[in-house]
TORNUFI-565795 format. One line per field, with one value per residue: z, x, y of N, C-alpha, C in turn; residue number from 1. Coordinates in steps of 0.1 Angstrom, whole numbers. Atoms other than C-alpha are relative to their C-alpha. Example, Ala and Ser with C-alpha at 12.3 -4.5 7.8 and 13.67 -1.06 7.14 Angstrom:
2
nzz = [0, 0]
nxx = [9, -9]
nyy = [-12, -11]
cazz = [78, 71]
caxx = [123, 137]
cayy = [-45, -11]
czz = [0, 8]
cxx = [9, -8]
cyy = [12, 11]
seq = [1, 2]
END
This chain:
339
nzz = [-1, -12, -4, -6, -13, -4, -8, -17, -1, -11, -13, 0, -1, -9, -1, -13, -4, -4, -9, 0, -9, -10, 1, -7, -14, -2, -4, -12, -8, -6, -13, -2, -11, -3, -7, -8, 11, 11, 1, 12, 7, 2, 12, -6, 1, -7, -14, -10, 1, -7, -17, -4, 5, -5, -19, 4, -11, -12, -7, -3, -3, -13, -9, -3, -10, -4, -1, -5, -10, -6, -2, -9, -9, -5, -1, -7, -16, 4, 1, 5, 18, 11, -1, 8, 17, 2, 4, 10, 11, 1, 6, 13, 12, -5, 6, 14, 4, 2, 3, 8, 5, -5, 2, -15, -6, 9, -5, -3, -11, 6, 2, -6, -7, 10, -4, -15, -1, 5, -11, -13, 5, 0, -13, -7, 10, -11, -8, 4, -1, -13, -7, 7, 5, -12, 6, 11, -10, -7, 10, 2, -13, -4, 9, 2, -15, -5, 1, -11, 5, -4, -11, 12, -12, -1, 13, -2, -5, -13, 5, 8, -17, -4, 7, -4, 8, 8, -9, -7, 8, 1, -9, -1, 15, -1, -9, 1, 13, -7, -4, 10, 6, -9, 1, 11, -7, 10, 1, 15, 12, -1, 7, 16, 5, -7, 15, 11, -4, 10, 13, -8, -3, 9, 13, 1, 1, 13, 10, -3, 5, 14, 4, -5, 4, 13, 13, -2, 13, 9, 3, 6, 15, 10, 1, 3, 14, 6, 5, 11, 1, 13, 9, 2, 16, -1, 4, -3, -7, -15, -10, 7, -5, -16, -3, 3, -12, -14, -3, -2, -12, -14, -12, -2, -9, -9, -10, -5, -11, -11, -3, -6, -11, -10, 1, -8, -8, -8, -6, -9, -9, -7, -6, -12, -2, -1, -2, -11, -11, 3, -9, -7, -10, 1, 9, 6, 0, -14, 5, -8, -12, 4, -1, -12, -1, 7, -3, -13, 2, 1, 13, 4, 8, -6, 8, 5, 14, 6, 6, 14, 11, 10, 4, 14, 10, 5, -8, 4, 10, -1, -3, 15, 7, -5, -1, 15, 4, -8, 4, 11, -5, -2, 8, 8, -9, 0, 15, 7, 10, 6, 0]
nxx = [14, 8, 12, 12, 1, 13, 14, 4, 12, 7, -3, 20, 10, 3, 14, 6, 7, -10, 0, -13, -10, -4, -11, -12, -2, -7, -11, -2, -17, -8, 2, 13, 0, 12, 11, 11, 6, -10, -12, 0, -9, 6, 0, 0, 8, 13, -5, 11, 12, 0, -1, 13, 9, -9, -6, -13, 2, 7, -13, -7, 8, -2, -13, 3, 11, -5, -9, 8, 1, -15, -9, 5, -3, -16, -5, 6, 5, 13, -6, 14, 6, -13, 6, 17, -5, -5, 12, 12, 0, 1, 18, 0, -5, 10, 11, -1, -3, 13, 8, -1, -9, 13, -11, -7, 11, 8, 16, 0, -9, -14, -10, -10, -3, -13, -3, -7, -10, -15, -6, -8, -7, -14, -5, -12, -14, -10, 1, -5, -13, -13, -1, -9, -6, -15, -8, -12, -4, -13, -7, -6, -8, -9, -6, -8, 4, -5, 12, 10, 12, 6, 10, 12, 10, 19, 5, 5, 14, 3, 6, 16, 9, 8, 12, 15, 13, -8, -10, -2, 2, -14, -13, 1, -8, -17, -10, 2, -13, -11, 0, -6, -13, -16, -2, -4, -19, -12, -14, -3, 1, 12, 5, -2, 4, 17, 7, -2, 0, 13, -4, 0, 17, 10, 0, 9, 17, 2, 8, 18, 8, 1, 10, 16, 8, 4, -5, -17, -2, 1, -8, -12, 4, 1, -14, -5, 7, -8, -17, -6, -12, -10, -3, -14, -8, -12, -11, 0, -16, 3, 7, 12, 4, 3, 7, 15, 4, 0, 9, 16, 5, -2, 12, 6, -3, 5, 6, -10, -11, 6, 3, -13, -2, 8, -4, -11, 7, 2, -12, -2, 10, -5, -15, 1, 5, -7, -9, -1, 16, 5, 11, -6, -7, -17, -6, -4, -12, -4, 6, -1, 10, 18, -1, 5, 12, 8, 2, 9, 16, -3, 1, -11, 1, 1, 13, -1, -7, 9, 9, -2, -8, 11, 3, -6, -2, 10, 15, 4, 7, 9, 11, 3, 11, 11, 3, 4, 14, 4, -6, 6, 11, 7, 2, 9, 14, 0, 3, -9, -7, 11, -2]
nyy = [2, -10, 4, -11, 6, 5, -14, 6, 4, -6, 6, 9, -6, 8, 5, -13, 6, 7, -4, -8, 11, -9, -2, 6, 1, -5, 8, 5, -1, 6, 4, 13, -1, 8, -6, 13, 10, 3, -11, -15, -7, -15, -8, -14, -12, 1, 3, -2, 8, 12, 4, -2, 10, 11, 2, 3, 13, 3, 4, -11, -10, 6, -1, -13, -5, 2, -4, -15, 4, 0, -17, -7, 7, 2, -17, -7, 6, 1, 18, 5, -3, 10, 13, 3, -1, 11, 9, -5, 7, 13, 4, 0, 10, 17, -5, -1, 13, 8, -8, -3, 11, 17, 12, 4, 11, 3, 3, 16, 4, 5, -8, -17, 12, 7, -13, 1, 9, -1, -4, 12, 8, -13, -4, 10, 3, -11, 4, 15, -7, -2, 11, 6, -6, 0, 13, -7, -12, 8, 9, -8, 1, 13, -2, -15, 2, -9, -12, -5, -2, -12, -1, -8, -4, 0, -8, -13, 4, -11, -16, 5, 0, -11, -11, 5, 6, 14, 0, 16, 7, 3, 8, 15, 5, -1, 7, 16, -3, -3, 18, 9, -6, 2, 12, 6, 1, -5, -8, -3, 9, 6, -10, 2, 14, -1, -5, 12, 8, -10, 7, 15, 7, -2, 8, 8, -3, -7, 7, 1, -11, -5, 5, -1, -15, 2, -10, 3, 7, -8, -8, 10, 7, -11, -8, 12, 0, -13, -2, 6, 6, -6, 8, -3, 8, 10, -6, -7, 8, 5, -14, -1, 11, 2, -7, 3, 12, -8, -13, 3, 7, -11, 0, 13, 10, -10, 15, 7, -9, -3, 13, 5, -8, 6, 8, -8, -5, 12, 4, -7, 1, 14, 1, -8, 4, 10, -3, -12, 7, 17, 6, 5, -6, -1, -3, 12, 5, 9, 9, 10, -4, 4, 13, 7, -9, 11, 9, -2, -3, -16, -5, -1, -5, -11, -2, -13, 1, 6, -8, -12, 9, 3, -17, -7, 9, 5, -8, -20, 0, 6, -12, -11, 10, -5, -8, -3, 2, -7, -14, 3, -3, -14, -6, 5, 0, -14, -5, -9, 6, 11, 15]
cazz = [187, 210, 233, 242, 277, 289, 299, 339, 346, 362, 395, 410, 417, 455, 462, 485, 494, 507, 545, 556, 564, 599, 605, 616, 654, 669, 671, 697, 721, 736, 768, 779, 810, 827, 839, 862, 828, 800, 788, 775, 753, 760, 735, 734, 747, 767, 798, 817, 802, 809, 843, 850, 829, 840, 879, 880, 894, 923, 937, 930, 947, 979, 986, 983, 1009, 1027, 1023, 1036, 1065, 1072, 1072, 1090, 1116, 1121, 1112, 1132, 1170, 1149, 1155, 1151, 1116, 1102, 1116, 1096, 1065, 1064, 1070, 1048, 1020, 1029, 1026, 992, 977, 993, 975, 942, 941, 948, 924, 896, 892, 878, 863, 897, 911, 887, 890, 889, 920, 905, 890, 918, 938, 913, 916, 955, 946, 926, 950, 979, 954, 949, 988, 992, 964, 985, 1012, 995, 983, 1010, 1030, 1000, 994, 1033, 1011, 988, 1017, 1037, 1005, 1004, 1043, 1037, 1010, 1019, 1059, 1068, 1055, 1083, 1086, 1076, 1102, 1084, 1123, 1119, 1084, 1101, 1116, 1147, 1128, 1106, 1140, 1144, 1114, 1117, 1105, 1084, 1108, 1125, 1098, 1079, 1108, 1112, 1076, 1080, 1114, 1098, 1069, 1089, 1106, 1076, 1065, 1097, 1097, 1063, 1083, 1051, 1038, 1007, 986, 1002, 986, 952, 956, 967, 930, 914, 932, 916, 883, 891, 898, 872, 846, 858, 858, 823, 806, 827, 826, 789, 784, 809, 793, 760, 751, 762, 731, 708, 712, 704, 675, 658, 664, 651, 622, 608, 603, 576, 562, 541, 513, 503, 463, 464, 450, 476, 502, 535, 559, 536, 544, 580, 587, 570, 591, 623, 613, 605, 637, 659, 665, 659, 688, 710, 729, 729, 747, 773, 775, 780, 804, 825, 823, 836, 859, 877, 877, 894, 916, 926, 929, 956, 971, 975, 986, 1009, 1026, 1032, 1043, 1067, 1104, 1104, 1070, 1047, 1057, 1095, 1082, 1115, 1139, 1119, 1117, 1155, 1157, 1131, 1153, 1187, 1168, 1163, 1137, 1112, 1088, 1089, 1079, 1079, 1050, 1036, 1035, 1013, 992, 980, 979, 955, 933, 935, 956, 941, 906, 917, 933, 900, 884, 906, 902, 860, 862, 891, 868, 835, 856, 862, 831, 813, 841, 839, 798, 794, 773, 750, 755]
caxx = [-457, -482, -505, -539, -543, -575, -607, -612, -638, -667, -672, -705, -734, -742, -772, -799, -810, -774, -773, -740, -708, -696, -669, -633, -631, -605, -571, -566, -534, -513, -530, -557, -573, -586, -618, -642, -649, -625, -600, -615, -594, -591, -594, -575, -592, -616, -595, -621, -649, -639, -628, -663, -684, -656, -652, -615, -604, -619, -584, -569, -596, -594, -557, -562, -584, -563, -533, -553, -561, -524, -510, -535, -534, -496, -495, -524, -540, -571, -562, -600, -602, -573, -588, -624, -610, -587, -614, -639, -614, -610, -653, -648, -625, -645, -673, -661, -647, -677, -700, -679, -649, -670, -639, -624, -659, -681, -719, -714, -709, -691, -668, -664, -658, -629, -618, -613, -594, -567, -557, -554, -537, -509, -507, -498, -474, -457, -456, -447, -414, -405, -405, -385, -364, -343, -326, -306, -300, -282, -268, -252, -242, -222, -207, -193, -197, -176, -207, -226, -266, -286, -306, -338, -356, -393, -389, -402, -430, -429, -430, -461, -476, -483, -503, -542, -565, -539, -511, -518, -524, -494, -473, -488, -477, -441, -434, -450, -426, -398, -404, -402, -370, -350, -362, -344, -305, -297, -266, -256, -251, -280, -300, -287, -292, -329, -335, -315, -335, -370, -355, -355, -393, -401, -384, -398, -436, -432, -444, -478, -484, -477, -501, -527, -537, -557, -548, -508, -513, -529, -509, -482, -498, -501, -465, -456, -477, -460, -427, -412, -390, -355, -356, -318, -302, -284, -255, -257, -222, -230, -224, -254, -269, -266, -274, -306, -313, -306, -328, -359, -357, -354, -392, -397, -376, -393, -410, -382, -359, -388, -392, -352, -349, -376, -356, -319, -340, -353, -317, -303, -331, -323, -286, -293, -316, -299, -269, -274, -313, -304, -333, -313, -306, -272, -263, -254, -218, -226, -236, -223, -245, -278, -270, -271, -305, -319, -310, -328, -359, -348, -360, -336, -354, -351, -387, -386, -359, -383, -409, -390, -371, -407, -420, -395, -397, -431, -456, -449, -455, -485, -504, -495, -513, -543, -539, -539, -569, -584, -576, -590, -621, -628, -622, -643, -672, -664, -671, -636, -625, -653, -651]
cayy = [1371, 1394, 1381, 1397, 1395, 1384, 1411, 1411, 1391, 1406, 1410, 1382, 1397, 1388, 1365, 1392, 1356, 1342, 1347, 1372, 1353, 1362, 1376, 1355, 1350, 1362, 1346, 1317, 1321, 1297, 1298, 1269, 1273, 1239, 1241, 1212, 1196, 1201, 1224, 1263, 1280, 1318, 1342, 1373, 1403, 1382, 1371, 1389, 1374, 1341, 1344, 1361, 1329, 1303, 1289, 1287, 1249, 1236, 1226, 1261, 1281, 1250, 1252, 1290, 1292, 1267, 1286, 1322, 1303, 1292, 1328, 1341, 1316, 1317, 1358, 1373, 1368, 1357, 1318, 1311, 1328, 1309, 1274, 1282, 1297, 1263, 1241, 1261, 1251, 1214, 1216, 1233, 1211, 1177, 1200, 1200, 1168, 1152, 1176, 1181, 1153, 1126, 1110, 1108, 1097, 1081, 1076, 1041, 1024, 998, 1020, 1041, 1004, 992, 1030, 1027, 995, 1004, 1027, 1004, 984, 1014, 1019, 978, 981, 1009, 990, 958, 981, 994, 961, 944, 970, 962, 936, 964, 989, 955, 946, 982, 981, 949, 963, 997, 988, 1023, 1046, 1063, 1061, 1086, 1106, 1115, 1125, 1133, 1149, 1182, 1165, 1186, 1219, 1207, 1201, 1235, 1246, 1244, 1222, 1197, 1202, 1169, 1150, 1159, 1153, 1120, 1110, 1124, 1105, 1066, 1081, 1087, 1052, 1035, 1055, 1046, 1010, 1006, 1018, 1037, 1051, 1070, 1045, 1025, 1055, 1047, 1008, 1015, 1035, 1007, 984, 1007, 999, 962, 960, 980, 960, 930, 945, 963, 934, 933, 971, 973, 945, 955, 989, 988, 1024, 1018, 991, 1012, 1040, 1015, 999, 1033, 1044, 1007, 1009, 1040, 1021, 1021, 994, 999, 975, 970, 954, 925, 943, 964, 967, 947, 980, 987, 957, 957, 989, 982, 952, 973, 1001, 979, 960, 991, 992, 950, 940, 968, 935, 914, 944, 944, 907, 902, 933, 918, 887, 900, 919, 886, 870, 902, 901, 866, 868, 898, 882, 852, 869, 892, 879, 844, 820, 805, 819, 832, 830, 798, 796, 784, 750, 731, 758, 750, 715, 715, 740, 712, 685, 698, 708, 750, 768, 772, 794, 832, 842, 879, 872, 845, 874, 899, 873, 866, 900, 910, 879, 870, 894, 929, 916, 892, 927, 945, 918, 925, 959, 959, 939, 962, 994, 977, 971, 1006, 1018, 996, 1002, 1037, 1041, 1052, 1025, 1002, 963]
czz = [13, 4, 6, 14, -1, 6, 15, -5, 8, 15, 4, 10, 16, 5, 13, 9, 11, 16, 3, 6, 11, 1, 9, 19, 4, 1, 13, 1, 5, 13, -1, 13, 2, 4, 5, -13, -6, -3, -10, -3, 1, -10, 4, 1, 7, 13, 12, 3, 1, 16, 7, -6, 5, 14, -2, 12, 11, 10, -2, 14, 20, 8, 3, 12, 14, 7, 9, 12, 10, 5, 9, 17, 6, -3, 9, 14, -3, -6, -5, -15, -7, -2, -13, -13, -3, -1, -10, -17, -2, -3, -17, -5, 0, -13, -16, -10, -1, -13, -16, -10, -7, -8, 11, 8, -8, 4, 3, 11, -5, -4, 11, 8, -7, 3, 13, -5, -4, 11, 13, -7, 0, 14, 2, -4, 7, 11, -3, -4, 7, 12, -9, 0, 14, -7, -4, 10, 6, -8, -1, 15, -2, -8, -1, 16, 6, 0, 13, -4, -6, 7, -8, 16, -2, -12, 3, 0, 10, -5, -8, 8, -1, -8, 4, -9, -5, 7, 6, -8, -11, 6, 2, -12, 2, 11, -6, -11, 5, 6, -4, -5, 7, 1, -8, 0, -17, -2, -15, -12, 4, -6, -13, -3, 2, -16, -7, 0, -10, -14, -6, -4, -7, -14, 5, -4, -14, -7, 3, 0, -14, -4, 6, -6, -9, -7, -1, -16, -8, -5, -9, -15, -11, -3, -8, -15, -13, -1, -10, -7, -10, -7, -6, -15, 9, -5, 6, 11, 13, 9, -5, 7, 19, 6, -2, 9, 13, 4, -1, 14, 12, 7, 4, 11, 15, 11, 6, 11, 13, 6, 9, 8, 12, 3, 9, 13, 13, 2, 10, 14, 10, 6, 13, 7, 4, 14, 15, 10, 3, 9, 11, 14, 3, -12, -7, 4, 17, -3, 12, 13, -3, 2, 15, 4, -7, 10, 19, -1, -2, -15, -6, -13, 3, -7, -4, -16, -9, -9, -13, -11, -7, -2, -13, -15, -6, 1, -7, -15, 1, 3, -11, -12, 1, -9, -16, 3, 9, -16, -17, 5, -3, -9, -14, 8, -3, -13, -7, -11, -8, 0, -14]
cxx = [-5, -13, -7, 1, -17, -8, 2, -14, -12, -4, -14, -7, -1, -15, -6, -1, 13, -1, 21, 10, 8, 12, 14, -1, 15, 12, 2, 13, 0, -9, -14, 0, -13, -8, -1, -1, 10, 2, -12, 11, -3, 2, 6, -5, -9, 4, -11, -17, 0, 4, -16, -11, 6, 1, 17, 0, -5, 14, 10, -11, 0, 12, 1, -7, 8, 16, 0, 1, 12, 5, -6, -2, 11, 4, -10, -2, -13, 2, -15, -5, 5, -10, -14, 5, 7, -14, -13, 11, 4, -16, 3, 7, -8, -11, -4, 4, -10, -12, 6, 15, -9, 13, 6, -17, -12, -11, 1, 5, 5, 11, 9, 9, 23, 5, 13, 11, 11, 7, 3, 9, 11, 4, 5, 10, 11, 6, 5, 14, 8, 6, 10, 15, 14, 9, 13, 1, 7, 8, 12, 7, 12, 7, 15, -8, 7, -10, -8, -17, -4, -14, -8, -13, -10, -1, -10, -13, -9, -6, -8, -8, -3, -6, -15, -5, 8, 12, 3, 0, 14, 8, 0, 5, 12, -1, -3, 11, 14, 5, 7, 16, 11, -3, 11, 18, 2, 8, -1, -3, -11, -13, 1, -7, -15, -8, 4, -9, -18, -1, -6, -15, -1, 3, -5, -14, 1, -7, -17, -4, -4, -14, -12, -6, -4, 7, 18, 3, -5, 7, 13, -3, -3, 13, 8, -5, 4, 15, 0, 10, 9, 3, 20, 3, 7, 16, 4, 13, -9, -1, -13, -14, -9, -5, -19, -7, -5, -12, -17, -7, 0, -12, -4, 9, 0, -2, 10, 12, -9, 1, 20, 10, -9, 8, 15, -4, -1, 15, 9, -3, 4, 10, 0, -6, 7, 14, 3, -18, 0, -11, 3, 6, 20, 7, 1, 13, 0, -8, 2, -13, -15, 0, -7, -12, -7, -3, -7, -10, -2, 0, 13, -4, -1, -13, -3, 10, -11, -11, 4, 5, -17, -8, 5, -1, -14, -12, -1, -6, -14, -11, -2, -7, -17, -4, 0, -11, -14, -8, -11, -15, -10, -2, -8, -14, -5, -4, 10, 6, -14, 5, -2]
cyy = [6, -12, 6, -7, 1, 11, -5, -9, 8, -3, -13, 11, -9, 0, 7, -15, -11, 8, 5, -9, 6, 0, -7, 0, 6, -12, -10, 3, -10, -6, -8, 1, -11, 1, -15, -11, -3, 12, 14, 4, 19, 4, 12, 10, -5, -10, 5, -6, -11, -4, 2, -18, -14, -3, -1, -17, 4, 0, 17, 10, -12, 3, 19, 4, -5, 6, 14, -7, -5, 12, 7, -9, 2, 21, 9, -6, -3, -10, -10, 3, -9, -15, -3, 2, -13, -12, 0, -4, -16, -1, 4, -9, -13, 3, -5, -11, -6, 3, -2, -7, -11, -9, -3, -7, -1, -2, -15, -4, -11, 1, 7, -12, -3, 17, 5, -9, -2, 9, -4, -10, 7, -2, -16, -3, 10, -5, -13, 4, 5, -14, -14, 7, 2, -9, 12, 13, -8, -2, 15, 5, -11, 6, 11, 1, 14, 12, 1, -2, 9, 4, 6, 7, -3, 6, 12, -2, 7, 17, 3, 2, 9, 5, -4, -9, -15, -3, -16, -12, -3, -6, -14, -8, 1, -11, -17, 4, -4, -14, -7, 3, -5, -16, -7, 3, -2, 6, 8, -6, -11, 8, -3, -13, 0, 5, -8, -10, 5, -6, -12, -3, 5, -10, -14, 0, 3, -6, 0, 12, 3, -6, -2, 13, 0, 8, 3, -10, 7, 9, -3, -7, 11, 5, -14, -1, 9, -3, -4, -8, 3, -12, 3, -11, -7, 5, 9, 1, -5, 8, 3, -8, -2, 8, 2, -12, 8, 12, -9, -10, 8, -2, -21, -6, 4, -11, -3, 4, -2, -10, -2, 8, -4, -15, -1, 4, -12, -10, 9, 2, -11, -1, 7, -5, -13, 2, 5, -1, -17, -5, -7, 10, 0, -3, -20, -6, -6, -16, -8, 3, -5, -12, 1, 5, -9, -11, 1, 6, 16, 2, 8, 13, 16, 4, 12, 1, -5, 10, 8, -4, -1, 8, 4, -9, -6, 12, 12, -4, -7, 16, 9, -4, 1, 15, 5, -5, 7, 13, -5, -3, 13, 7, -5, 5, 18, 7, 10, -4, -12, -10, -5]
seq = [1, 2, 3, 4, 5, 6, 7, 8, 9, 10, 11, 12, 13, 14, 15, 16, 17, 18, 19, 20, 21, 22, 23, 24, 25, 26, 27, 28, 29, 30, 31, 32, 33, 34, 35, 36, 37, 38, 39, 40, 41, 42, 43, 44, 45, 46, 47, 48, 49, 50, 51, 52, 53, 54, 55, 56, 57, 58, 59, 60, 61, 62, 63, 64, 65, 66, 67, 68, 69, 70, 71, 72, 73, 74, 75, 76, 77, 78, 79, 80, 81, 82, 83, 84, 85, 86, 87, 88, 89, 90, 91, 92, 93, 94, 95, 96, 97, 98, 99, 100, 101, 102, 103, 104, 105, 106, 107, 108, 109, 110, 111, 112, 113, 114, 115, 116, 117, 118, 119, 120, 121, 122, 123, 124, 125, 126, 127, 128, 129, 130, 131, 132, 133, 134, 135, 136, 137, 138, 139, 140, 141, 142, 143, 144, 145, 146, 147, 148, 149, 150, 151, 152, 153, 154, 155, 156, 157, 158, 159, 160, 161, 162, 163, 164, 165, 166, 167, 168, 169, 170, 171, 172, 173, 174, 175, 176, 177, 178, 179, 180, 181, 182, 183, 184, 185, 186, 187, 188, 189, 190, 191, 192, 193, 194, 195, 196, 197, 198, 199, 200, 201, 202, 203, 204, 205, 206, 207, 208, 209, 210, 211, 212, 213, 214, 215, 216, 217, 218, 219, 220, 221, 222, 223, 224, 225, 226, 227, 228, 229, 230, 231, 232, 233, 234, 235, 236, 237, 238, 239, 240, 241, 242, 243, 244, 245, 246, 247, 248, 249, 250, 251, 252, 253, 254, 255, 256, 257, 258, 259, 260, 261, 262, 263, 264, 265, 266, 267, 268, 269, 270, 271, 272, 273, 274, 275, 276, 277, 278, 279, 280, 281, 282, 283, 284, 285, 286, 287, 288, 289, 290, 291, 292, 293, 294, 295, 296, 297, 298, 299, 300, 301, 302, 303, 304, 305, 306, 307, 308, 309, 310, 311, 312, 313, 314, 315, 316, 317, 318, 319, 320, 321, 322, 323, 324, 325, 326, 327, 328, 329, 330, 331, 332, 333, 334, 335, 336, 337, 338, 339]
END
């Protein structure tokens, strides 16, 4: 049996009255260049035309100017050019910050308020870690008592000193740095116990940052919502079985890991703390010397211990507490997140 094949059809007639469809845009590439607001996408073939219609950041075009001003400072006998060009890009960046960040400084003064505040909240938590954190640098002295300090100087405070304009300012950073560094008579492995010790606080907090961020939970309730569970027969073998168990509780006991890592966390915490900061002058095992410091009215408590024992157990998470409800503040004030 033969089959006719079908006539073409004709071509359509196009409507005079249909307006012309323009022609494809060009290909986007790879590259995204941020701008003050939000991300352009160049096009290829028009790198020039966006650099010309585009400011490039504010913060490249400041440290740039900063940097010009460095070199020429420290490479020519034209110590007064360097100075102005540096400072002329500490004004532009101030410039642009102020003008064209508005997520970094919001119209709102309440916003911009809660704003400032998380970040003094960050700087006491810095400050509340490093002052906790002499615990697990002595705890790593007692431990491995043969280890040398380490000399950290001025962290090249002196030779900061000499550039223009930021020179002093740096350097004043490195030496309170530096300070803090040799207060904390670390060693090698006092270095390690100090990131263990990072660890530590973070798994304690985990539970209050998780559940101070709205979109930290969303994000989570969409990746959670997308699981899928493995129904398993009764007739099925038990490895069967179990592995099915294991695989549907991977994301449902996401919590529970956090909850009973934060948990460990705080007995760790304690034990060190206990161990190696005791509250007691001279240690727990002189029980006859305190006795007699009790009984002629001598303080018997070591309070600097006191302080960091409760820093690490109570204070660092109480400010992180602040500083979710600070941070949730600003980003409701700010109209980044809807109430």
């Amino acid at each position: 049996m033969t089959t006719t094949p079908h006539p073409p059809s004709p071509s359509p007639v196009p409507d005079p009255t249909t307006p012309p469809v323009p022609p494809p845009l060009p290909k986007e590439s790879k590259f995204q260049r941020f701008t003050n607001s939000k991300p352009v996408t160049a096009l290829k073939g028009q790198g020039k035309e966006l650099w010309d219609s585009v400011k490039s950041p504010g913060w490249i075009r400041s440290v740039g100017l900063m940097v010009l001003g460095i070199l020429v400072y420290n490479g020519t006998n034209y110590q007064w050019l360097g100075e102005l060009l540096s400072w002329g890009g500490v004004g532009l960046g101030i410039y642009d910050l102020w003008t064209t960040k508005k997520k970094i400084f919001p119209g709102n003064k309440d916003a911009w308020i809660s704003w400032l505040g998380q970040w003094i909240a960050i700087l006491v938590l810095l400050i509340l870690f490093w002052q906790s954190a002499h615990i697990y640098t002595a705890m790593a002295r007692a431990i491995f008592p043969d280890q040398s300090i380490i000399q950290f100087g001025d962290l090249g405070a002196e030779a900061v000193s000499k550039l223009p304009l930021i020179g002093w300012m740096v350097a004043s950073v490195l030496k309170v740095v530096a300070a803090m560094l040799k207060s904390m008579e670390m060693t090698a492995v006092g270095t390690l116990a100090v990131i263990c010790y990072g660890y530590i606080q973070y798994a304690e907090v985990a539970p209050i940052l998780l559940k101070g961020d709205i979109r930290i939970m969303d994000r989570l309730i969409d990746s959670l919502s997308q699981q899928q569970y493995v129904n398993t027969a009764s007739n099925d073998p038990k490895v069967v079985k179990d592995l099915a168990e294991e695989r549907n509780e991977f994301y449902d006991s996401y919590l529970e890991d956090i909850k009973n890592r934060q948990l460990w966390a705080y007995i760790v915490d304690a034990f060190v703390c206990a161990i190696y900061a005791p509250i007691f002058v001279g240690g727990y095992t002189n029980v006859v010397w305190n006795a007699i410091r009790f009984a002629f009215g001598l303080n018997l408590l070591d309070w600097a211990n006191i302080m960091r024992v409760g820093i690490s157990l109570f204070g660092f998470a109480f400010v992180v507490k602040r500083f979710v409800k600070i941070r949730r503040e600003y980003l409701l004030l700010s109209g980044k997140i809807i109430s």
